[in-house]
N, C-alpha and C positions, 0 to 999 in steps of 0.2 A: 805717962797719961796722955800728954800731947797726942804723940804715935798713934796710941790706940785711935783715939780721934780721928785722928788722920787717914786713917784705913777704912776708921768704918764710913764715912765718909766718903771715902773714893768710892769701895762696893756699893755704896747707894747709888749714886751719879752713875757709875758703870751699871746698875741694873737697868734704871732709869734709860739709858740712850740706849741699851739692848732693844727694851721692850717699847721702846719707839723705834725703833729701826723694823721690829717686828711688825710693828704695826702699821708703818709705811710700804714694810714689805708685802705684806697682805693685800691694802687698798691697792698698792702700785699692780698687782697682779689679779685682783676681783676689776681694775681700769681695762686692764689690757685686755681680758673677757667680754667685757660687757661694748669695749670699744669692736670688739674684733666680729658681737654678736652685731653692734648696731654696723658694725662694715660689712657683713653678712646680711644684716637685712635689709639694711637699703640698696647692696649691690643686685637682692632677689627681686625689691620693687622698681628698682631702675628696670630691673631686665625684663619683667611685669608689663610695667610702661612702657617698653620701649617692644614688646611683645605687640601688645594692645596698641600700639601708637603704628604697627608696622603693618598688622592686620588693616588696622582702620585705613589707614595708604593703599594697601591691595585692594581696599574695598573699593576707595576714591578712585583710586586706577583703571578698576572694570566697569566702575560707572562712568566714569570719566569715558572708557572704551566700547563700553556697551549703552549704559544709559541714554545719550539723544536717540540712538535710533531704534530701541523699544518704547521710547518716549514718544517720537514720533509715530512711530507705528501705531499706539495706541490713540494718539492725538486724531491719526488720521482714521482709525476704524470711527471713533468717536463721531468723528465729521459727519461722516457718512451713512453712519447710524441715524444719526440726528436729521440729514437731509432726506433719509427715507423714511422716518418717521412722523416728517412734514409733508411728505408730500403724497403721502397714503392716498389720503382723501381724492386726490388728482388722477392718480391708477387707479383707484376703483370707480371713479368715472367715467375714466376712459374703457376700462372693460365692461361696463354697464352698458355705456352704446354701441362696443363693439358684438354685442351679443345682442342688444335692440336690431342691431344692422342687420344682422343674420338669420335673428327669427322671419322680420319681415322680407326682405331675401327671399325666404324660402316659403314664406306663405306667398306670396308674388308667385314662385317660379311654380309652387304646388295649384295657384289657380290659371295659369295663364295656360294658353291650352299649345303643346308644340309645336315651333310654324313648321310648316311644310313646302318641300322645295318646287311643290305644283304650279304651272304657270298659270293664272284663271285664263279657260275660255281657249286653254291651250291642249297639246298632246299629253297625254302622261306618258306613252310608250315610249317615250325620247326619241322614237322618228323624227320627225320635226324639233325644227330651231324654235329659237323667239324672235320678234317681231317687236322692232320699232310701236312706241304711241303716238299719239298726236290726238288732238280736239278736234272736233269734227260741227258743224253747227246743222243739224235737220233743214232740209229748204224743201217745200211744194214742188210737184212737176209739174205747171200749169203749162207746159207743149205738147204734156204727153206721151214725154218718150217711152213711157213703158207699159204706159196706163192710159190709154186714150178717151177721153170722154166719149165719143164715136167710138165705142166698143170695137165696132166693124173693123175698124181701122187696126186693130192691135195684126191682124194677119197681114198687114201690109211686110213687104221683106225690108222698109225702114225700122220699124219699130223691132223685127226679129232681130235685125243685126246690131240693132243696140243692146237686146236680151244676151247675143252672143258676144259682145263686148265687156261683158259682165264678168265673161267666162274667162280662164287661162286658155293657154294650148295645155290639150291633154285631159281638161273637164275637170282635174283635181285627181283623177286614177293616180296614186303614184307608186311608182316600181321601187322595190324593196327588197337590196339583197342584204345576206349576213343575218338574216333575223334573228337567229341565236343571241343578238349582242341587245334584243331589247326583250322587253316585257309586259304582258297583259296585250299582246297584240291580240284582235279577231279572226275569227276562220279569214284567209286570203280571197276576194273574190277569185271565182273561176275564169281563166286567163291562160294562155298556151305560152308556155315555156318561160311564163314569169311568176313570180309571186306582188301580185298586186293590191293594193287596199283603196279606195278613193278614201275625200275628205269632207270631212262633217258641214265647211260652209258653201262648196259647191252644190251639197247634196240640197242642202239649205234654199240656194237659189234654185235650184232645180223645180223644188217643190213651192217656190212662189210664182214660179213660171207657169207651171202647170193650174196652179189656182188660179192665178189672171186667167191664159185660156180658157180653158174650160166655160169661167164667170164671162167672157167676151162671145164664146161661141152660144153660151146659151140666151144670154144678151142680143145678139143681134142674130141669130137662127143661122150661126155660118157653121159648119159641121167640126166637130171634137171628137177627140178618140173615143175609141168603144169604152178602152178601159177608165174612163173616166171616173166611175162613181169608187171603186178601189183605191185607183190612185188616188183621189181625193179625203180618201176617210184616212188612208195610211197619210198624207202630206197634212192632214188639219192636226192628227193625234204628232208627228213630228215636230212640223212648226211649233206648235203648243210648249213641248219640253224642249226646245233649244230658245224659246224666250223665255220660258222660267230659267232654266241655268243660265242664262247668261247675267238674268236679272238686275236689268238696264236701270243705275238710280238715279240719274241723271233729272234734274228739275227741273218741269216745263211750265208754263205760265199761259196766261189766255189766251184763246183762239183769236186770226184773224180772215181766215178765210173761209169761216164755215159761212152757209146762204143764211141761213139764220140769223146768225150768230146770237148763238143760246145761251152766251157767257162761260161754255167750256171750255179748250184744250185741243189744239189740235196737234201740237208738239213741235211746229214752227219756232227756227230763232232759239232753240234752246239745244246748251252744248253737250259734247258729249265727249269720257275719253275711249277712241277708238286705234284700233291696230292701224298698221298704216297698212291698208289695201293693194298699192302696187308693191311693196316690199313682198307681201302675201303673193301676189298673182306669178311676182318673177320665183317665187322660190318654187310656186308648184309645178310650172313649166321647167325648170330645170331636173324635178324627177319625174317626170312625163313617164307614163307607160307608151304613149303612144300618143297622136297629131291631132287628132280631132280636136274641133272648139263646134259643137252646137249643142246649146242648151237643152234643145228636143229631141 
């Protein structure tokens, strides 16, 4: 009886550590799975991570390599924007007057009338030069020299050769070759083997000569040319329009030599700007047609 005992005994205790050994062997191998998943899935999230963490480094790298100076770039457009969107106000001011400027500009230039390179009182055919100015002050001839209160006296050969002191050598005729090189010239007076023209302030004295004579010859009953009363209407109708054009404005103030004295003007003492006269007399002599100097 013992025996039996004894065995059945053993067969228990020997099931017994079978099916723990089973069972250890099970967990020991559901461990090693579950160890082997979680060494799998943290070796997949490390690599995750370290994926993502290496990306993110690349990232830092090209901003690190790129970033300041698209940063800057943008900083500076920024500026600049901002400094032109200050200072608008300012350009469009400044183009406001530059376009005031310009309108008036050209209403100025559309009313002002073109100047022209005309000399007053001078040639237009560019024959002739220009002439020195100067002031000139009006003075009386109470001697007479041109204008004798004794009328009589004007045919004296004093007072003629003052008349012809007036004059150039040559009377103002002046000889003129090349005429092709000017323009608006007049028919040439008739002249053998030259082309000649006189000039407008010779012809001028000319025709103040011939008014005094005349006024003295019939003044004192000493004899005057035939053609006197012709010459006369053509010398008053000239005279006439070379004192209109020349259109002397010069300001004159009260008379002092008139017999009266009416409180007029007699144009004493008041200035005037005139050409210089011997500048004049030497340039006409130097185109001389010819020698003559008498005024008559």
């Amino acid at each position: 009886m013992p025996d039996g005992r004894s065995a059945f005994k053993h067969q228990h205790e020997t099931l017994i550590r079978t099916t723990m050994d089973m069972s250890e062997a099970k967990y020991e191998n559901v461990g090693v799975r579950e160890h082997e998943l979680d060494d799998r899935s943290s070796t997949e999230v490390e690599e995750s991570l370290l994926g993502a963490e290496d990306k993110a480094c690349r990232s830092c790298l090209a901003l690190e390599y790129h970033g300041p100076t698209a940063a800057a770039r943008t900083r500076r457009k920024n500026r600049w924007l901002a400094m032109l969107s200050s200072s608008r106000w300012f350009v469009d001011t400044i183009l406001l007057f530059v376009i005031l400027g310009l309108l008036v500009r050209q209403q100025t230039q559309t009313q002002t009338p073109p100047v022209n390179t005309w000399d007053f009182g001078g040639d237009l055919t560019g024959v002739s030069g220009k002439f020195s100015q100067q002031i000139t002050t009006f003075v009386p001839d109470p001697e007479g020299k041109y204008a004798p209160n004794d009328t009589s006296k004007f045919f004296t050969e004093e007072v003629l050769n003052n008349w012809n002191d007036l004059m150039p050598t040559g009377m103002g005729f002046q000889w003129v070759n090349d005429t092709h090189k000017y323009h608006d010239l007049p028919t040439p007076i008739m002249w053998p083997d030259k082309t000649v023209f006189t000039t407008s302030i010779t012809h001028q004295l000319h025709c103040l000569f011939a008014v005094v004579q005349t006024y003295s010859g019939i003044t004192s009953g000493h004899t005057i040319p035939d053609d006197h009363h012709w010459h006369m209407i053509h010398c008053f109708a000239y005279l006439r329009q070379t004192i209109m054009c020349n259109a002397d404005m010069a300001i004159e103030g009260l008379e002092t030599t008139f017999p009266d004295h009416n409180g007029g003007s007699d144009g004493w003492d008041s200035k005037h700007v005139c050409r210089d006269y011997n500048q004049v007399k030497t340039y006409l002599e130097s185109v001389r047609a010819y020698d003559d100097k008498l005024i008559y």
